[in-house]
N, CA, C and O of each residue as an XYZ file, in Angstrom:
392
protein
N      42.443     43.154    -63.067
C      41.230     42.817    -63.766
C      41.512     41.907    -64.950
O      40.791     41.816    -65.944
N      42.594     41.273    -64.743
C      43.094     40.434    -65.870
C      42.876     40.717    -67.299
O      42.455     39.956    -68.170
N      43.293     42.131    -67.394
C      43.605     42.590    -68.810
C      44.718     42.513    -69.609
O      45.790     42.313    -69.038
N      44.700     42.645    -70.974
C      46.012     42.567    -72.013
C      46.046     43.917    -72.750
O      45.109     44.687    -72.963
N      47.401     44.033    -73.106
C      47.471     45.030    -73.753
C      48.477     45.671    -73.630
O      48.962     45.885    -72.519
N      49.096     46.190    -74.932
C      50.388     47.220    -74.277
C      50.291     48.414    -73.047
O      51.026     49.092    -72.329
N      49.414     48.264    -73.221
C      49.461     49.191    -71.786
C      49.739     48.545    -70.311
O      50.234     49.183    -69.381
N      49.344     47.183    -70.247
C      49.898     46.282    -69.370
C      50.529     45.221    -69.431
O      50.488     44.256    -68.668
N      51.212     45.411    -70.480
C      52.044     44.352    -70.809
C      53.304     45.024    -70.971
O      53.332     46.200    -71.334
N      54.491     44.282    -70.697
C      55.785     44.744    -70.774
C      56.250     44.681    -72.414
O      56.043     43.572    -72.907
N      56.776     45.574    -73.237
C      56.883     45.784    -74.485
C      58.356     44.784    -74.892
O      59.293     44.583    -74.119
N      58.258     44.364    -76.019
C      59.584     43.118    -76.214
C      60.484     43.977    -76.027
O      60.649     45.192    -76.126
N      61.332     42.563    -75.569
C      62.854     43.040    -75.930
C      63.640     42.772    -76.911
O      63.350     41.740    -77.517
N      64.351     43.228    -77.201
C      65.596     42.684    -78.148
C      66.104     41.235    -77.741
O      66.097     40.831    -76.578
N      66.490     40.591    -78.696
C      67.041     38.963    -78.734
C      68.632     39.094    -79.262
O      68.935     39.640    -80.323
N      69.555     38.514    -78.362
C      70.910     38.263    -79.169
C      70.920     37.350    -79.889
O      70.813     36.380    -79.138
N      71.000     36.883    -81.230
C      71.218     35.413    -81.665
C      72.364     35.126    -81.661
O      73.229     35.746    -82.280
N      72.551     34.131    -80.955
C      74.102     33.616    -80.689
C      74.329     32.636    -81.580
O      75.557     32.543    -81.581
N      74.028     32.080    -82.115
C      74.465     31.102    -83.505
C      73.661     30.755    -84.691
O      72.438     30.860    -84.596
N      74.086     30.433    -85.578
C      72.988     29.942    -86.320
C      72.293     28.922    -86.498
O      71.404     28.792    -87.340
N      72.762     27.911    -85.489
C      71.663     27.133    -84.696
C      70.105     27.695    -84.078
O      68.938     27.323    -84.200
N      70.803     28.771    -83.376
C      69.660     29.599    -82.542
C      69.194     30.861    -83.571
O      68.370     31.736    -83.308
N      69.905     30.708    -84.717
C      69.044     31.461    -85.324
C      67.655     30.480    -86.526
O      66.494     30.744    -86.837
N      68.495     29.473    -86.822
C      67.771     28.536    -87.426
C      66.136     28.097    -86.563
O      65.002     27.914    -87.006
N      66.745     28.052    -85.107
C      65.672     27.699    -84.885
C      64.459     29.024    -84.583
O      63.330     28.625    -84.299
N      64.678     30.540    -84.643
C      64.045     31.304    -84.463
C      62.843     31.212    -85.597
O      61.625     31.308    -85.450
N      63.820     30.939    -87.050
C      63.394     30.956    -87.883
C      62.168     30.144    -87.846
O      61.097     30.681    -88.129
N      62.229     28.791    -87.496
C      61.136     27.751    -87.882
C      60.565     27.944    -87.118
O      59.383     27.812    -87.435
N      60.803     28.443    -85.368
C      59.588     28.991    -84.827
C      58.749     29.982    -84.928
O      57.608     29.937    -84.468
N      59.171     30.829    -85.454
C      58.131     32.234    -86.448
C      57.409     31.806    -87.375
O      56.241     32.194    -87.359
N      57.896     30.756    -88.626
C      57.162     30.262    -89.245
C      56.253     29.249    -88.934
O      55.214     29.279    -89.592
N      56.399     28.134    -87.895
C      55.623     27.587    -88.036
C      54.213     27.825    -85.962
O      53.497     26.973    -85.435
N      54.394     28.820    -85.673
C      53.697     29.037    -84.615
C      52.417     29.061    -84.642
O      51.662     28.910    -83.681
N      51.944     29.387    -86.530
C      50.714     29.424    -86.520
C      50.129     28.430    -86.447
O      48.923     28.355    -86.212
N      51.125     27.195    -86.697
C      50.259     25.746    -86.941
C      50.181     25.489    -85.604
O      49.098     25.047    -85.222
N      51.143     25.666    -84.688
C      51.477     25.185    -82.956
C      50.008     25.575    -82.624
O      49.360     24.857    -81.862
N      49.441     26.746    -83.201
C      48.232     27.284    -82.475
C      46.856     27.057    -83.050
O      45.828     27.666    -82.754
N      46.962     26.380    -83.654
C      45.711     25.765    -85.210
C      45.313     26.914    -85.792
O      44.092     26.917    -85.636
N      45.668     28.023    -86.449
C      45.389     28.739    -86.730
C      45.978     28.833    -88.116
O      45.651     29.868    -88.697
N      46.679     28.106    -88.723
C      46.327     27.518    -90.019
C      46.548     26.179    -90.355
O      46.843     25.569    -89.328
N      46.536     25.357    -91.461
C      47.284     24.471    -91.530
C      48.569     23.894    -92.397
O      48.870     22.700    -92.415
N      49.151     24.744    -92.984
C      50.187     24.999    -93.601
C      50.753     26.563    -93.312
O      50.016     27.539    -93.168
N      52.514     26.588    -93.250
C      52.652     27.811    -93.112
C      52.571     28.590    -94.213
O      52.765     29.768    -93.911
N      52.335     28.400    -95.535
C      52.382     29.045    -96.511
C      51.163     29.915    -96.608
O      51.210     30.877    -97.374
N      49.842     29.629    -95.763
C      48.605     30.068    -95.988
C      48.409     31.196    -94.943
O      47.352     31.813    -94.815
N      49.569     31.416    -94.180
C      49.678     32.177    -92.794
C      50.033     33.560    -93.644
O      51.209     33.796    -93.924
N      48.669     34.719    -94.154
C      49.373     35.784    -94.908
C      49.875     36.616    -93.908
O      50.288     37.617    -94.494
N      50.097     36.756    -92.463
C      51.053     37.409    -92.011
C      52.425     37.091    -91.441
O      52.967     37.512    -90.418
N      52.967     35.994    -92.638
C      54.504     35.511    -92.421
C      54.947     35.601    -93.247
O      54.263     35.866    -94.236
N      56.696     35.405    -93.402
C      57.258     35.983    -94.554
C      57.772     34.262    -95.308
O      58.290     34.086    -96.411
N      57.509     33.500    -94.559
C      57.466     32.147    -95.047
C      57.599     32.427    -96.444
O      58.684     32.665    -96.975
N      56.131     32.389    -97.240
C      55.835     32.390    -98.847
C      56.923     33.315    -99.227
O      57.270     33.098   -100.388
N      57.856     34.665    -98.429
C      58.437     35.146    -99.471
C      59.745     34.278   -100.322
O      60.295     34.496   -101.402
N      59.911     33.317    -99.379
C      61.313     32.693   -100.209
C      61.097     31.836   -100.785
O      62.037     31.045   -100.703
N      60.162     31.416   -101.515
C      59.297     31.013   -102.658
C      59.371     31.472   -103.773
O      59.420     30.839   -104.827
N      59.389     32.896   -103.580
C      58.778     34.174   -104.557
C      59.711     35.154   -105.126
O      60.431     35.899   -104.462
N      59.667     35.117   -105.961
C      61.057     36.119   -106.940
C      60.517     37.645   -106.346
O      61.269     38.597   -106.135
N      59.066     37.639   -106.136
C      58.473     39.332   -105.992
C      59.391     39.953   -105.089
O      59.978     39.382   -104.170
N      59.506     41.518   -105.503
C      60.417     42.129   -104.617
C      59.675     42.074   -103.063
O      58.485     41.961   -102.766
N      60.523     42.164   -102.469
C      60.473     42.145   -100.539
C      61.076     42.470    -99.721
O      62.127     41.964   -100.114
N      61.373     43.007    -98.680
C      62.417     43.467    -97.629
C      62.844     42.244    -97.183
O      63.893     42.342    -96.546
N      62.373     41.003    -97.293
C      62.958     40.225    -96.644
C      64.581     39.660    -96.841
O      65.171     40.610    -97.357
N      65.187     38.949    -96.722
C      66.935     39.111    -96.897
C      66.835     37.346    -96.883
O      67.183     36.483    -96.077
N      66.145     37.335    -98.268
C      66.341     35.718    -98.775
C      67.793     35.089    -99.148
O      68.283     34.076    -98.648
N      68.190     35.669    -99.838
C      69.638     35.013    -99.535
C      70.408     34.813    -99.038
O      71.387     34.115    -99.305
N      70.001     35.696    -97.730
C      70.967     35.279    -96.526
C      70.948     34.129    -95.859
O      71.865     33.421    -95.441
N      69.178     33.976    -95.786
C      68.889     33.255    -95.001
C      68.899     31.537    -95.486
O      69.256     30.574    -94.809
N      68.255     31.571    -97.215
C      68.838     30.689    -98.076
C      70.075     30.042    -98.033
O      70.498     28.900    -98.215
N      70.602     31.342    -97.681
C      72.793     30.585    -97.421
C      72.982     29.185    -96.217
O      73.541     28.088    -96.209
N      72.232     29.928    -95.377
C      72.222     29.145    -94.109
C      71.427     27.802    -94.329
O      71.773     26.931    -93.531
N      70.414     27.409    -95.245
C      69.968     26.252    -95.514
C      70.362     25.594    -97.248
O      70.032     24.499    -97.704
N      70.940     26.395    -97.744
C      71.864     25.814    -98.832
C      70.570     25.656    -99.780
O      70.916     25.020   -100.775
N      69.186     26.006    -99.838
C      68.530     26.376   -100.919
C      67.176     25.912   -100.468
O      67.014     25.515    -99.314
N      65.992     25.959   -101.527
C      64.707     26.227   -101.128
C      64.249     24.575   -100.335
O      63.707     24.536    -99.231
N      64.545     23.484   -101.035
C      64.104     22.642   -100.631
C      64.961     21.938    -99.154
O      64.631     20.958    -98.486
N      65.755     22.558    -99.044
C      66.469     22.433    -97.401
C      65.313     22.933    -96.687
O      64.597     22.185    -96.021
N      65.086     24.331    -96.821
C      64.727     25.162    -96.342
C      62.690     24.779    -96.263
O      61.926     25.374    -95.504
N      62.366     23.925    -97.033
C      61.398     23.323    -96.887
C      60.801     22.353    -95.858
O      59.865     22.242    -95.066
N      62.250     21.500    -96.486
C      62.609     20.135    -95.164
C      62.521     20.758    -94.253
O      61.441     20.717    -93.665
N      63.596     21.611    -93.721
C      63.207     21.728    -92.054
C      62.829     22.235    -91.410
O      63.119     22.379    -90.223
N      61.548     22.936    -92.434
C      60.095     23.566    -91.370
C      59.310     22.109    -91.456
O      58.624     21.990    -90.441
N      59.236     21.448    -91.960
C      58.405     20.008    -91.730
C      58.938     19.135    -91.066
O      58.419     18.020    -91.007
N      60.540     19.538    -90.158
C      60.964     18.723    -89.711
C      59.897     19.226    -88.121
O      59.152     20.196    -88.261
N      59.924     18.603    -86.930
C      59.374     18.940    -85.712
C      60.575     19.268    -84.825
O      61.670     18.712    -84.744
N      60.121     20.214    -84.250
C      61.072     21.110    -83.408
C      61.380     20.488    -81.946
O      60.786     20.728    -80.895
N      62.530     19.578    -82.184
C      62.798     18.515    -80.737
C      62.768     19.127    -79.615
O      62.250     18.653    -78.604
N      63.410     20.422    -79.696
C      63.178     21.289    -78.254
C      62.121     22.350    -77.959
O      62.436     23.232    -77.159
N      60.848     22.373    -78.533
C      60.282     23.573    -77.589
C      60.737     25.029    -77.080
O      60.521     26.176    -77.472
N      61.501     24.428    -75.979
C      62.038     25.359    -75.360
C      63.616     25.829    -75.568
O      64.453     26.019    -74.686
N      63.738     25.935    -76.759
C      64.970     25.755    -77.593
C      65.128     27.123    -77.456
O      66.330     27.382    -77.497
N      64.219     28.449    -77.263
C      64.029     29.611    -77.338
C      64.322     30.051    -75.938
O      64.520     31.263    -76.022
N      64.422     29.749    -74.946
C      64.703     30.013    -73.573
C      66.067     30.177    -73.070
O      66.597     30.218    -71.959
N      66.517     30.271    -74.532
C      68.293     29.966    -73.926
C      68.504     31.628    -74.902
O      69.540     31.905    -75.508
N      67.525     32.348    -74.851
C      68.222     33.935    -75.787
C      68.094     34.588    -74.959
O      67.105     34.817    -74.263
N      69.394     35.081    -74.932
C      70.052     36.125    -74.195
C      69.154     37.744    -74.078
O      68.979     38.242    -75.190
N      68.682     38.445    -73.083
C      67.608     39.736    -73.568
C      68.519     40.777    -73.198
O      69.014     40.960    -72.086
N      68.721     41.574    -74.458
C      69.510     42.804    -74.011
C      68.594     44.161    -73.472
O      67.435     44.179    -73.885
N      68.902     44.978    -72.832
C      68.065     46.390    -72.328
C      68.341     47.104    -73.060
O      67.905     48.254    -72.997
């Protein structure tokens, strides 16, 4: 009956990230999916992403300096969510563990 829903839908799996290439690019695809879908037009305005937290001194679970490390600081990390994501399907190459 062409329904959705966890009840008929298969529940995620786990993702291996195998580099930080493939993690880089997880990153900019989480952040910027909302724009892929017009559903905002900046990712900063998307209040269910953690985008704005590495902006923000406010405390957060998120693990900004890790991820900061990997782009060497905020305005890297700016650049290359405004850069465009050459592969798409850059995400098709993660490994699904059971």
């Amino acid at each position: 009956e062409d329904r959705r829903g966890s009840l008929f839908q298969e529940h995620p799996k786990h993702l291996l990230v195998s580099s930080d290439a493939h993690l880089l690019s997880l990153i900019r695809n989480i952040h910027t999916n909302p724009l892929h879908h017009d559903l905002t037009e900046r990712p900063e305005k998307w209040v269910y992403s953690s985008y704005s937290a590495f902006f923000s001194d406010a405390p957060s679970r998120v693990m900004r300096s890790e991820v900061m490390a990997l782009f060497g600081g905020v305005v890297a990390f700016e650049t290359f969510h405004q850069q465009k994501n050459v592969n798409n399907k850059a995400l098709n190459y993660c490994l699904i563990e059971a």
